[in-house]
C-alpha positions in Angstrom: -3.6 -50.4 -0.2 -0.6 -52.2 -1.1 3.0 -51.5 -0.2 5.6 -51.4 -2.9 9.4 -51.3 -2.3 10.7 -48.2 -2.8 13.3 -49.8 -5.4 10.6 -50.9 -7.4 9.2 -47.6 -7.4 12.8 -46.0 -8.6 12.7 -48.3 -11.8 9.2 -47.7 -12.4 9.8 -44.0 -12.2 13.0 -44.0 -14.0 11.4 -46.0 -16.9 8.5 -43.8 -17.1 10.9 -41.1 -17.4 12.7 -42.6 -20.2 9.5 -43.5 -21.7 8.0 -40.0 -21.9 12.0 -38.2 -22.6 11.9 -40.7 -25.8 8.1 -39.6 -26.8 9.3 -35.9 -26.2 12.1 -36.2 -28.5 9.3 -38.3 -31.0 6.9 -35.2 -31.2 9.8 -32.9 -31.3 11.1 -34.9 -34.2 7.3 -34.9 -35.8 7.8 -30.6 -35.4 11.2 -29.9 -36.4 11.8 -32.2 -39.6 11.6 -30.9 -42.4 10.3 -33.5 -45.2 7.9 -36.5 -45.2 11.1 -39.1 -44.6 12.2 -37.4 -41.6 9.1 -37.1 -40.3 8.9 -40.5 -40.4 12.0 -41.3 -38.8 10.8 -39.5 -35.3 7.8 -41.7 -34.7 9.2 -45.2 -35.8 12.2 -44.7 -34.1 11.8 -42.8 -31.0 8.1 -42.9 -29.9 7.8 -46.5 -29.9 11.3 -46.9 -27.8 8.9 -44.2 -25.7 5.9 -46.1 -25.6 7.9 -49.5 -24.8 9.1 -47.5 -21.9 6.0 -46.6 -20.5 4.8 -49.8 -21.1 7.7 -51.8 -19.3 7.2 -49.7 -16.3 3.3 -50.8 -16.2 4.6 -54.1 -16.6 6.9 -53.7 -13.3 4.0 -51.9 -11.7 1.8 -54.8 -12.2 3.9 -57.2 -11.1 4.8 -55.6 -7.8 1.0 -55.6 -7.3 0.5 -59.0 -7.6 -1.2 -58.4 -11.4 0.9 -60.1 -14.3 1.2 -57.9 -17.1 -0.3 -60.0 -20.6 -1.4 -57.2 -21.9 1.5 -54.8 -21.9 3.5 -57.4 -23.1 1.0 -58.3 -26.0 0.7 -54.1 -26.6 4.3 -54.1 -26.5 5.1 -57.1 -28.9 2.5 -55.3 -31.7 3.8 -52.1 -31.3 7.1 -53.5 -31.9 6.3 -55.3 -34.8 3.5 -53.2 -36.5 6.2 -49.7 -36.5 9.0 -50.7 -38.3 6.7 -52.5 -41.3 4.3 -49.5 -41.4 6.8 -47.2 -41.4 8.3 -49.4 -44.4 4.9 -49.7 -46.3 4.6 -45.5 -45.7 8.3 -44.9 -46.9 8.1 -47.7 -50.6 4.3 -45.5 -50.9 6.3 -42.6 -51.1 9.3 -43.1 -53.0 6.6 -44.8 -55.8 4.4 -40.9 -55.5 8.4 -39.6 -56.1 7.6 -37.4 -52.9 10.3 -35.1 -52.6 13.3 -35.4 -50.2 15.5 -33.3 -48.9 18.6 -35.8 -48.5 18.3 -36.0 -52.4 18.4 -38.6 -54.7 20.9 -42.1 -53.5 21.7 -42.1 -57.6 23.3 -38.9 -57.5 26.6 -40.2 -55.5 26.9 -43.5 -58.0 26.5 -41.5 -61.1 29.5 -39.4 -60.4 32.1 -42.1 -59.3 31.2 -44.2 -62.6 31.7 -41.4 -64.9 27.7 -42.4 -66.7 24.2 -41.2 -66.2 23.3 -45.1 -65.4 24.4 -46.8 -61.8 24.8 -49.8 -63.6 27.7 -48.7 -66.0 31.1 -49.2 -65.0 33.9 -47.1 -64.5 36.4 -47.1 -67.6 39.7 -48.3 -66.5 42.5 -46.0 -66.2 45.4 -46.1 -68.8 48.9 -45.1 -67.6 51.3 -43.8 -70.6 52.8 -46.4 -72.5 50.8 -49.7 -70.9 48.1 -51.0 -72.0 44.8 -51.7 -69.8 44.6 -54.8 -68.3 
């Protein structure tokens, strides 16, 4: 059996510790969210930054070995890529099925600073006695 230095063996522990800490807080995310949006915020966000983890420190492992790691890095790369536009695709899907939120509606904040029901209307401007509105 091979011998590995002891330093690589620190960052290969400490990155699979960060890896799983970062999954953890994924699947506690997946539990303790409330609505579909959040819900979706745990895995994108925290489980793949897990999952890179784990899969850096197989990468290290590998190479320590004497094995290049293609494959992490290619698992790595798709996870990377594929999350955020699934995630994306998942969240456009839901607004269109007007799933329910519980941030409520982005609207609500413009509506009341313009004065109208419609974001697009602006605000009337402001007379002060005796000038007229420029």
């Amino acid at each position: 059996m091979d011998t590995v230095n002891s330093a690589v063996e620190i960052i290969v522990s400490i990155m699979l510790l960060v890896g799983a800490f970062f999954t953890l807080v994924g699947a506690i995310g997946m539990v303790r969210f409330r609505d579909f949006f959040q819900r979706l915020h745990a895995p994108t966000k925290a489980t793949t930054l897990g999952v890179g983890g784990i899969l850096i420190a197989s990468m290290i492992h590998g190479v320590a070995h004497g094995r290049y790691g293609i494959h992490e890095l290619l698992i790595t790369m798709f996870l990377f890529i594929t999350a955020p536009v699934s995630a994306n695709l998942l969240s456009k899907a839901a607004l269109h099925l007007k799933v329910p939120s519980g941030a409520g509606h982005p609207d609500v904040a413009r509506r009341t600073t313009t004065g109208g029901d419609s974001p697009r209307k602006k605000a009337k401007p402001v007379r002060s006695k005796g000038k007229p509105a420029a």
